[in-house]
C-alpha positions as a Python dict, from the first residue, in 0.01 Angstrom:
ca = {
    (1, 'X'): (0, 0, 0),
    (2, 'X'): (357, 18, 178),
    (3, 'X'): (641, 160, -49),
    (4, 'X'): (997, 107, 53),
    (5, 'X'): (1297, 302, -128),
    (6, 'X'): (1593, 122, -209),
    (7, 'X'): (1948, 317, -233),
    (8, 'X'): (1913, 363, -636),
    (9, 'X'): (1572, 586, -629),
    (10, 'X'): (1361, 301, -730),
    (11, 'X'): (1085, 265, -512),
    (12, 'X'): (923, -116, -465),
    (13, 'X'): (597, -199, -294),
    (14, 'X'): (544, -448, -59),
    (15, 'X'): (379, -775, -77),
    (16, 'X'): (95, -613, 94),
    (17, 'X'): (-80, -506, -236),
    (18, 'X'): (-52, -842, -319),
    (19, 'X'): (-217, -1027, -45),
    (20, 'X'): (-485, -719, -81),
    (21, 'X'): (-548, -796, -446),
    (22, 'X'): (-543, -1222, -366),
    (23, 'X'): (-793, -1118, -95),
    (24, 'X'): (-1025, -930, -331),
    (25, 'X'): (-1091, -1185, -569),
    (26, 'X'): (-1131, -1438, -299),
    (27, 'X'): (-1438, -1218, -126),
    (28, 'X'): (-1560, -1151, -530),
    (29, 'X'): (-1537, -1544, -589),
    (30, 'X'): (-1762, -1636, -251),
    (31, 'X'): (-1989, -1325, -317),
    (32, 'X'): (-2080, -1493, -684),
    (33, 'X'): (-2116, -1819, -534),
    (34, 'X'): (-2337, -1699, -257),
    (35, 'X'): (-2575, -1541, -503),
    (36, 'X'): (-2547, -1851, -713),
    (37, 'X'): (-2338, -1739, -1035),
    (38, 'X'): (-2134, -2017, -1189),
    (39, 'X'): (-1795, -1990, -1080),
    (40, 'X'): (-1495, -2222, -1268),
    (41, 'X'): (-1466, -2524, -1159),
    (42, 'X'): (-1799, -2588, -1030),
    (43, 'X'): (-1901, -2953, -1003),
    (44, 'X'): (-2272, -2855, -893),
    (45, 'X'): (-2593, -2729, -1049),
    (46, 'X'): (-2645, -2348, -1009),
    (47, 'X'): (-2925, -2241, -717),
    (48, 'X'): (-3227, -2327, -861),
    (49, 'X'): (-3502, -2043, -890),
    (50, 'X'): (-3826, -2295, -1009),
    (51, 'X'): (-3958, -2550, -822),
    (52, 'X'): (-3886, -2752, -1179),
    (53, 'X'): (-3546, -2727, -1132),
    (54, 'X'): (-3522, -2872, -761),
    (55, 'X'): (-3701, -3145, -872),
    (56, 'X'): (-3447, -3189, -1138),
    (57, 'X'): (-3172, -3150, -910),
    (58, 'X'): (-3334, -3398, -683),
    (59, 'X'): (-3450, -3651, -912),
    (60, 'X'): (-3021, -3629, -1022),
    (61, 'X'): (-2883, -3696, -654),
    (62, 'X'): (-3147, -3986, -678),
    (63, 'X'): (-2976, -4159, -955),
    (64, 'X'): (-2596, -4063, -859),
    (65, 'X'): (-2711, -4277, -568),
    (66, 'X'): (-2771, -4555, -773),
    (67, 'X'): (-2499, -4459, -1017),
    (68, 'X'): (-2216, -4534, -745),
    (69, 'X'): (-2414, -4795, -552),
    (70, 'X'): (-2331, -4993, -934),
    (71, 'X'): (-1997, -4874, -1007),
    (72, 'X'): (-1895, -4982, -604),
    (73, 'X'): (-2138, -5297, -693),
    (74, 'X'): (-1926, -5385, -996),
    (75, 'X'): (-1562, -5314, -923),
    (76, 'X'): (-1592, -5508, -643),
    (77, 'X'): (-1718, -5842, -845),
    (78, 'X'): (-1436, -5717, -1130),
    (79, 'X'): (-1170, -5723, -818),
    (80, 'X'): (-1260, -6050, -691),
    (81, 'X'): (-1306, -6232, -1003),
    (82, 'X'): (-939, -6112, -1097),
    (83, 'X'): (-811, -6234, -759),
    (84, 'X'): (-962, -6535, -714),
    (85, 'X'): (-892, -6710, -1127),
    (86, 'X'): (-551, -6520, -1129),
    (87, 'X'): (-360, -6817, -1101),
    (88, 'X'): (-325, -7071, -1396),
    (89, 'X'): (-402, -7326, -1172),
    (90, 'X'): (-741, -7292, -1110),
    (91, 'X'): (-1019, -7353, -1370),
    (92, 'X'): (-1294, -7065, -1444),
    (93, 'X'): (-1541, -7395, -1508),
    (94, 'X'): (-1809, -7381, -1223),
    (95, 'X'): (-2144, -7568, -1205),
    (96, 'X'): (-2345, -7278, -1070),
    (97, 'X'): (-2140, -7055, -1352),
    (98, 'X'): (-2178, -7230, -1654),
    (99, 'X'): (-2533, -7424, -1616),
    (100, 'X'): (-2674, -7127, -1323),
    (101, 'X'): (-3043, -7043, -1459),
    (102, 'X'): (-3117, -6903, -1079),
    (103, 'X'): (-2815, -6680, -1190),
    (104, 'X'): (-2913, -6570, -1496),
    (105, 'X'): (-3299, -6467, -1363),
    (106, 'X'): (-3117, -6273, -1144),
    (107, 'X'): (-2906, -6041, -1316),
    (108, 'X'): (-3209, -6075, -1547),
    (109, 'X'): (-3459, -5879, -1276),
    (110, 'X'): (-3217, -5724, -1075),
    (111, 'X'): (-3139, -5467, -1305),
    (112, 'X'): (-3497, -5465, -1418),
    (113, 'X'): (-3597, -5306, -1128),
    (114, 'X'): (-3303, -5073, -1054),
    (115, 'X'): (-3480, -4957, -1398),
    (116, 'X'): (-3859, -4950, -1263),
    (117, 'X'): (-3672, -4738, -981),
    (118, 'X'): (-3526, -4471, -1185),
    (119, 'X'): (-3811, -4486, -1440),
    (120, 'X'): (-4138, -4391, -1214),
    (121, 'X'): (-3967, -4108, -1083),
    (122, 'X'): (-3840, -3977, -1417),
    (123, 'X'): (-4183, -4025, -1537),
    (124, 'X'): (-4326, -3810, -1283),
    (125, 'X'): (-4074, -3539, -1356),
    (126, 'X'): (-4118, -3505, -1703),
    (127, 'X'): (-4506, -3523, -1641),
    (128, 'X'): (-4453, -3215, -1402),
    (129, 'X'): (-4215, -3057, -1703),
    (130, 'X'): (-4501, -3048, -1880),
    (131, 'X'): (-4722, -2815, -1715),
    (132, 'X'): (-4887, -2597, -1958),
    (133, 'X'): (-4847, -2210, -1863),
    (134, 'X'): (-5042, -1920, -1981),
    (135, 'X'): (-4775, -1707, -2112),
    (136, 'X'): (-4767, -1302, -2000),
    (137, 'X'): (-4632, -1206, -2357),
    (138, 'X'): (-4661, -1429, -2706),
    (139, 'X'): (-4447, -1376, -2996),
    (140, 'X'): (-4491, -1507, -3312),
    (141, 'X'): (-4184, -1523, -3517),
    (142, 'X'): (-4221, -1605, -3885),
    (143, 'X'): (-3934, -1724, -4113),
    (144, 'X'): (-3885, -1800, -4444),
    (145, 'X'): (-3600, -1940, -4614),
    (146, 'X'): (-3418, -1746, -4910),
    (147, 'X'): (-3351, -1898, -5226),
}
């Protein structure tokens, strides 16, 4: 730390210190996220230390693909809808809109198997989940309820 004395006695640091002390909890913040504590602000899953938890991880990057494939999917129909029947002058009454049954099967099945996709592998996850392991230690806790 660099002092400097000023004419009246009083003796003021530098902004040395400061950059020092801005610098220490910047190395402290990357050294927690390198050994995978949760740090503020975090918009990810901690490092995951089970194989369970990878394929948890995984199987949730699976459906955020879907997830924004839907949402980009959507506002793109909402966008188009609103530009194309802004105007007064044109009619919302189509033949393939009103009376469409190939329409209607599919946004029928189309989302039914976006579902089958997100369903077999969720299956197989919580199948896995449920791996039955002989515990190292049992405890048997007993409570009753006081009256």
């Amino acid at each position: 730390m660099v002092e400097h004395t000023i004419d009246n006695g009083k003796v003021e640091s530098s902004n040395l210190s400061l950059v020092s002390k801005k610098t220490e909890v910047l190395s402290i913040l990357i050294i927690m996220y390198l050994i995978g504590c949760a740090v503020e602000n975090q918009l990810s899953f901690l490092n995951p230390v089970s194989p369970v938890m990878e394929l948890i991880i995984n199987f949730h990057n699976y459906v955020m693909i879907y997830i924004v494939l839907i949402m980009i999917l959507v506002s793109y129909i909402l966008i188009s809808i609103i530009l194309t029947f802004s105007s007064r002058s044109r009619l919302i009454a189509h033949k393939y809109l009103i009376h469409g049954t190939m329409l209607e099967i599919v946004w029928t099945i189309i989302p039914a198997f976006i579902l089958m996709a997100l369903a077999l592998p969720s299956f197989q996850l919580l199948y896995f989940m449920d791996e039955i392991v002989d515990p190292g230690l049992t405890i048997k806790a007993i409570g009753s309820q006081w009256y």
